[in-house]
The first five atom37 places (N, CA, C, CB, O) and aatype in JSON, in Angstrom:
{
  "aatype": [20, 20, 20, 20, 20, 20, 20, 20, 20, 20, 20, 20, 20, 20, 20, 20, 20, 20, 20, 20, 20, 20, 20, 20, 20, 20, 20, 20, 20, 20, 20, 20, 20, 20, 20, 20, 20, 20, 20, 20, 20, 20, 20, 20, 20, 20, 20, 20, 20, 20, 20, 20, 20, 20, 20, 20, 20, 20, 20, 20, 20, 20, 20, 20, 20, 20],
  "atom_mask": [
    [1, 1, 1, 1, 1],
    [1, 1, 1, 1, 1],
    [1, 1, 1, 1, 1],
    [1, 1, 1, 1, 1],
    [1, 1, 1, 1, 1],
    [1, 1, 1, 1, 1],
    [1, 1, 1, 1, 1],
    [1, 1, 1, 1, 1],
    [1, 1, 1, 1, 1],
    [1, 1, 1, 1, 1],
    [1, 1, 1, 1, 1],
    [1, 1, 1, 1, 1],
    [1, 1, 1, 1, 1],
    [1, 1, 1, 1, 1],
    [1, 1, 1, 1, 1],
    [1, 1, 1, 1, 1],
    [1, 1, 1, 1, 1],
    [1, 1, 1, 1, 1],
    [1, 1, 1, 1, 1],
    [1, 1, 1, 1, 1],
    [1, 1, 1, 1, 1],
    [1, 1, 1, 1, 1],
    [1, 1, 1, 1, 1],
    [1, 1, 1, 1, 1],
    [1, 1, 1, 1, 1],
    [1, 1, 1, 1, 1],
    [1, 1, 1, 1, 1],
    [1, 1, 1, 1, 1],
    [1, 1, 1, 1, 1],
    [1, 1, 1, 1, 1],
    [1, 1, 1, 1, 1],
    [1, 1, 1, 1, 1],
    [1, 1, 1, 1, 1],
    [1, 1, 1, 1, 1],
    [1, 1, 1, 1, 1],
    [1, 1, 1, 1, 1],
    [1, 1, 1, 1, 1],
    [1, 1, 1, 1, 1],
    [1, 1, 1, 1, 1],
    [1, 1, 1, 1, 1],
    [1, 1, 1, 1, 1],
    [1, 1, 1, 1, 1],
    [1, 1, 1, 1, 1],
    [1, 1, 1, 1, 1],
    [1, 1, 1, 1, 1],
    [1, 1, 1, 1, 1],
    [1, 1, 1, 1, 1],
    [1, 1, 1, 1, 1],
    [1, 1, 1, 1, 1],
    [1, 1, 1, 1, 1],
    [1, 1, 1, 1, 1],
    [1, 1, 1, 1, 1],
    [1, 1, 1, 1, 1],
    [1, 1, 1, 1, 1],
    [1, 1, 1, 1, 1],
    [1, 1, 1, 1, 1],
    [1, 1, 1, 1, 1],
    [1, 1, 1, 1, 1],
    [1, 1, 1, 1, 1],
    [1, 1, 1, 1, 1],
    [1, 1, 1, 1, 1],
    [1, 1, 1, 1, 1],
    [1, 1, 1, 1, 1],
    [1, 1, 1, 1, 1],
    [1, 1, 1, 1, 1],
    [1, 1, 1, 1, 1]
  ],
  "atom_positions": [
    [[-0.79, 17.87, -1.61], [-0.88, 16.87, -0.57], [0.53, 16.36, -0.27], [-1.82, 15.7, -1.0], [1.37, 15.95, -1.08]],
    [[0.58, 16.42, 0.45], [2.2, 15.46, 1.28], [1.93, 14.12, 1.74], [2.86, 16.19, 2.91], [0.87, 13.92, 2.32]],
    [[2.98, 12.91, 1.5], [2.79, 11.99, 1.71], [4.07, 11.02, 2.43], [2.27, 11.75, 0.65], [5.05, 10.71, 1.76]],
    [[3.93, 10.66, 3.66], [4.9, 9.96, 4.37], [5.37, 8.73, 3.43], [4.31, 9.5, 5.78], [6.53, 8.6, 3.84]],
    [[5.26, 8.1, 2.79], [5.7, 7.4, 1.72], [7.15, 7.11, 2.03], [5.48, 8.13, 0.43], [7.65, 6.05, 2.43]],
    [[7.69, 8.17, 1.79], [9.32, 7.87, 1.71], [9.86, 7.33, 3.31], [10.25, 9.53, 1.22], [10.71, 6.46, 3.46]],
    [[9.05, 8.2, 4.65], [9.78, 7.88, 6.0], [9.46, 6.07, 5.97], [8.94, 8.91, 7.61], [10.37, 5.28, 6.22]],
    [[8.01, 5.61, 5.62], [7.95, 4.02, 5.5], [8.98, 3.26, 5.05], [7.01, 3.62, 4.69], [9.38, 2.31, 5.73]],
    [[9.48, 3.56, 3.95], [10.63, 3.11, 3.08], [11.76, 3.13, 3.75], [10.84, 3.87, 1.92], [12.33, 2.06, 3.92]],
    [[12.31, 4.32, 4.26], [13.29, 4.46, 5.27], [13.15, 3.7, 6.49], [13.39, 5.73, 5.6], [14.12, 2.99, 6.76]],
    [[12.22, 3.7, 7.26], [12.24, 2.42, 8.22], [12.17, 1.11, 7.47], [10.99, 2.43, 9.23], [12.16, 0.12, 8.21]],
    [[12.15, 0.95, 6.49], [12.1, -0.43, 6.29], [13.68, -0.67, 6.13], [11.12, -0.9, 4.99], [14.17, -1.65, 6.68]],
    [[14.64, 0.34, 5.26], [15.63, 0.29, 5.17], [16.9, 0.42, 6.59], [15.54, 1.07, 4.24], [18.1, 0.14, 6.66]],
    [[15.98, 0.94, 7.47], [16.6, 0.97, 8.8], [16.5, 0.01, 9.4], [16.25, 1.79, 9.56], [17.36, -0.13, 10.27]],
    [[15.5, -1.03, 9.28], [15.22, -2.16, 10.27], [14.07, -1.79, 11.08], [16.43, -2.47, 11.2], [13.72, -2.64, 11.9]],
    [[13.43, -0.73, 11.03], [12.68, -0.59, 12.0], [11.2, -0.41, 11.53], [13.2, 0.42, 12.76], [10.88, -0.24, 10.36]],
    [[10.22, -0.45, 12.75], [8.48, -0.48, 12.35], [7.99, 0.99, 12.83], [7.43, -1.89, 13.35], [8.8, 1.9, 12.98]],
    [[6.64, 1.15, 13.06], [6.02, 2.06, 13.19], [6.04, 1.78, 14.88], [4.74, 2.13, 12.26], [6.74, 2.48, 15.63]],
    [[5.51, 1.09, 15.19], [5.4, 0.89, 17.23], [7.29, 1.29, 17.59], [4.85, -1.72, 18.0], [7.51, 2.03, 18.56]],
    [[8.01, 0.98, 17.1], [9.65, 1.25, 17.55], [10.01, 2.77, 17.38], [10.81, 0.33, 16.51], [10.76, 3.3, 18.2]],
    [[9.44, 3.55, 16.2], [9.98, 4.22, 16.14], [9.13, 5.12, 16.6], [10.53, 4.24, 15.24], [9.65, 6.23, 16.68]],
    [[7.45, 5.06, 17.11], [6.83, 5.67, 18.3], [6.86, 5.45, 19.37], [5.93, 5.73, 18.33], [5.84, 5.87, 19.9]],
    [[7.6, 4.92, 20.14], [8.59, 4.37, 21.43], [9.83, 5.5, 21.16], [9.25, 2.36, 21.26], [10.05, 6.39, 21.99]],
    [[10.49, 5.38, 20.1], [11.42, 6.24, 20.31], [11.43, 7.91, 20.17], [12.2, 5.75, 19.6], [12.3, 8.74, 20.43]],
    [[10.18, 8.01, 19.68], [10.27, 9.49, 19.41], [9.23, 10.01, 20.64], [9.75, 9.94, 17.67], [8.95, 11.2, 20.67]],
    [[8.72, 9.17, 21.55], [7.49, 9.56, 22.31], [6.74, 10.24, 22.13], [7.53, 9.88, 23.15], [6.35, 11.2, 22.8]],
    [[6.27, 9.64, 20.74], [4.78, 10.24, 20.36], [3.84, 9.56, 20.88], [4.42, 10.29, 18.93], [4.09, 8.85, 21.85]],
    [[2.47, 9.64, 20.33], [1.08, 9.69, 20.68], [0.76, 8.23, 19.38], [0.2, 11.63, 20.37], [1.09, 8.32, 18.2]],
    [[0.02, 6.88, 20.03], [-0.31, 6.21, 18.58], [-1.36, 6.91, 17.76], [-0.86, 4.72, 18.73], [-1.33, 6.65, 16.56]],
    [[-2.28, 7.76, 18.19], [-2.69, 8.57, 17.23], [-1.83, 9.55, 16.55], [-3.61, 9.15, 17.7], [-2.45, 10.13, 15.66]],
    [[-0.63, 9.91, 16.66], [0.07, 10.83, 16.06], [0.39, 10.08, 14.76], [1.26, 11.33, 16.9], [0.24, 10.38, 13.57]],
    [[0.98, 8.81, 15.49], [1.65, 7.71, 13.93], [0.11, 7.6, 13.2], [2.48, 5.46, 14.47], [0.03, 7.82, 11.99]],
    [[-0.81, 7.34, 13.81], [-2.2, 6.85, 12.98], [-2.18, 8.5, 11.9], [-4.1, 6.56, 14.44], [-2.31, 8.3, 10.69]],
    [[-2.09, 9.35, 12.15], [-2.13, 10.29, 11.45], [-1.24, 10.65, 10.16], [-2.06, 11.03, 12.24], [-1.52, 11.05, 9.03]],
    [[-0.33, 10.39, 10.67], [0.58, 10.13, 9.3], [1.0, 9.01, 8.51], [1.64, 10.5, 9.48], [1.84, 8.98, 7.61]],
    [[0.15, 7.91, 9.08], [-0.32, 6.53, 8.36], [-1.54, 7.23, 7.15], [-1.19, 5.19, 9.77], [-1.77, 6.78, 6.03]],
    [[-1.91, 7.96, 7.53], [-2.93, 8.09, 6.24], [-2.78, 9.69, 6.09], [-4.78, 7.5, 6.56], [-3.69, 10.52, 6.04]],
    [[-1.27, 9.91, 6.01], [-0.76, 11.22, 5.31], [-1.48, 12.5, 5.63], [-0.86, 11.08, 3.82], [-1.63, 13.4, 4.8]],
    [[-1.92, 12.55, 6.9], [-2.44, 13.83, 7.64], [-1.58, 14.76, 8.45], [-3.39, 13.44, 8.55], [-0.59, 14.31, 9.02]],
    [[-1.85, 15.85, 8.52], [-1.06, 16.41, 9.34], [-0.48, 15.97, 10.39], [-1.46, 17.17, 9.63], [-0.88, 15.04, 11.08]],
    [[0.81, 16.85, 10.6], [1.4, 16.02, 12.06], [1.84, 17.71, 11.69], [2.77, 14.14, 12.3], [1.71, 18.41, 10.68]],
    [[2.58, 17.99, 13.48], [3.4, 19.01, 13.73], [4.49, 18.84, 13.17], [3.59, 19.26, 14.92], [4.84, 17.73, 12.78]],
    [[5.18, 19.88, 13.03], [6.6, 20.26, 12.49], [7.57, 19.57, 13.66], [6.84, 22.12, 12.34], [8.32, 18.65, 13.36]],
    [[7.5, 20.04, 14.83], [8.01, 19.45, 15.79], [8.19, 18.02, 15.89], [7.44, 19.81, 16.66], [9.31, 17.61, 16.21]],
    [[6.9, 16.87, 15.57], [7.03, 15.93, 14.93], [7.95, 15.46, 13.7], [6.11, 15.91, 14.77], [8.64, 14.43, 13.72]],
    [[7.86, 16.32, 12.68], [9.15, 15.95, 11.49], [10.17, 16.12, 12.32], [9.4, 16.97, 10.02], [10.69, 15.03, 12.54]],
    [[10.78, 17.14, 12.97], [12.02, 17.51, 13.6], [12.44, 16.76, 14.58], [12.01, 18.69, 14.06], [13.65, 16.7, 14.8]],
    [[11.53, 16.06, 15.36], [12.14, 14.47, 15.94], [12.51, 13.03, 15.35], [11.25, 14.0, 16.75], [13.26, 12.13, 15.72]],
    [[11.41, 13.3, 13.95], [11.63, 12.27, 13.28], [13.16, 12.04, 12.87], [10.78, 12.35, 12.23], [13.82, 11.05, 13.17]],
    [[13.69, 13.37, 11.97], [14.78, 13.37, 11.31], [15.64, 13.47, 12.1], [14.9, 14.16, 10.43], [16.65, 12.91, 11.69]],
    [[15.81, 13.99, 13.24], [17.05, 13.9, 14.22], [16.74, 12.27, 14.95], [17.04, 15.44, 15.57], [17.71, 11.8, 15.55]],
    [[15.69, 11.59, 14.94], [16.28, 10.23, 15.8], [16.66, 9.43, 14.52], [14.99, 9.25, 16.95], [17.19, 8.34, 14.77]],
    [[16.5, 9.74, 13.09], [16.48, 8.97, 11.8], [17.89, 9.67, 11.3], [14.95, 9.22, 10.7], [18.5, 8.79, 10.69]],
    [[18.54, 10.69, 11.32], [19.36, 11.5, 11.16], [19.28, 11.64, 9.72], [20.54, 11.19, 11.75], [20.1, 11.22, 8.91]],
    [[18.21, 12.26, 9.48], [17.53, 12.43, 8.11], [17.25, 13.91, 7.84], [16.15, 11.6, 8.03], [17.49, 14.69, 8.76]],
    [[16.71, 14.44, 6.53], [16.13, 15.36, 6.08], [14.62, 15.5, 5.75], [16.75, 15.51, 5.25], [14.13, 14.49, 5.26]],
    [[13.58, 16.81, 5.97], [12.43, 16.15, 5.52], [12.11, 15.39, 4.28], [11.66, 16.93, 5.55], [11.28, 14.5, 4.12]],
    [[12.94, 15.92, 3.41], [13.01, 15.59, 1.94], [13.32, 13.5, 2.26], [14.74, 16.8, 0.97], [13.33, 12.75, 1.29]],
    [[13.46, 13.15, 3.23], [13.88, 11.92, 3.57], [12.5, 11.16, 4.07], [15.06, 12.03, 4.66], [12.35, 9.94, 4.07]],
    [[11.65, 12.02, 4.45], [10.7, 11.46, 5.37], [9.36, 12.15, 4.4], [10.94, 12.02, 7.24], [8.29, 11.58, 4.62]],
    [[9.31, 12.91, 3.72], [8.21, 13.14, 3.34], [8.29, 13.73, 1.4], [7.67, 14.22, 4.56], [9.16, 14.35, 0.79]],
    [[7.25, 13.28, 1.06], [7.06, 13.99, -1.0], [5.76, 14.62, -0.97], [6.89, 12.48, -2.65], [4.87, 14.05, -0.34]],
    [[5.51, 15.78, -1.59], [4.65, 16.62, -2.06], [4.02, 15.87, -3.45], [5.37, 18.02, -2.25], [4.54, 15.65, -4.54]],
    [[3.02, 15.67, -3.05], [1.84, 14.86, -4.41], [0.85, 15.93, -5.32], [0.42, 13.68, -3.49], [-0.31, 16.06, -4.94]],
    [[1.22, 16.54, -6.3], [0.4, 17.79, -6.46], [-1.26, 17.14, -7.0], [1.29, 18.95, -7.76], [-1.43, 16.27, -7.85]],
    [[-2.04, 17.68, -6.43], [-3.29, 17.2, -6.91], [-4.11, 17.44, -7.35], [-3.74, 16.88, -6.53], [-4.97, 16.59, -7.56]]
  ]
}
């Protein structure tokens, strides 16, 4: 299982929320609702994340073995 965990943390450390940083990436609020409860999202999705965050996935996401 993969878990957004860490990108939360990082916006908190950035200053920023979940509505700001789906404004900035022009996603879908079901897209954020989806990775609010650690569901799939597209790759394309990580790859906007980390370029408007200027991050790595390893920044935005942890593997939970289960």
């Amino acid at each position: 299982m993969f878990s957004f965990k860490p990108l939360w943390k990082l916006l908190i450390d950035k200053g920023l929320n979940k509505a700001e940083l789906t404004r900035r990436l022009g996603i879908s609020p079901s897209t954020m609702n989806r990775m609010s409860h650690d569901q799939y999202v597209a790759m394309e999705i990580l790859d906007k994340i980390c370029t408007e965050l200027n991050c790595t996935p390893n920044d935005i996401i942890e593997h939970i073995p289960e």
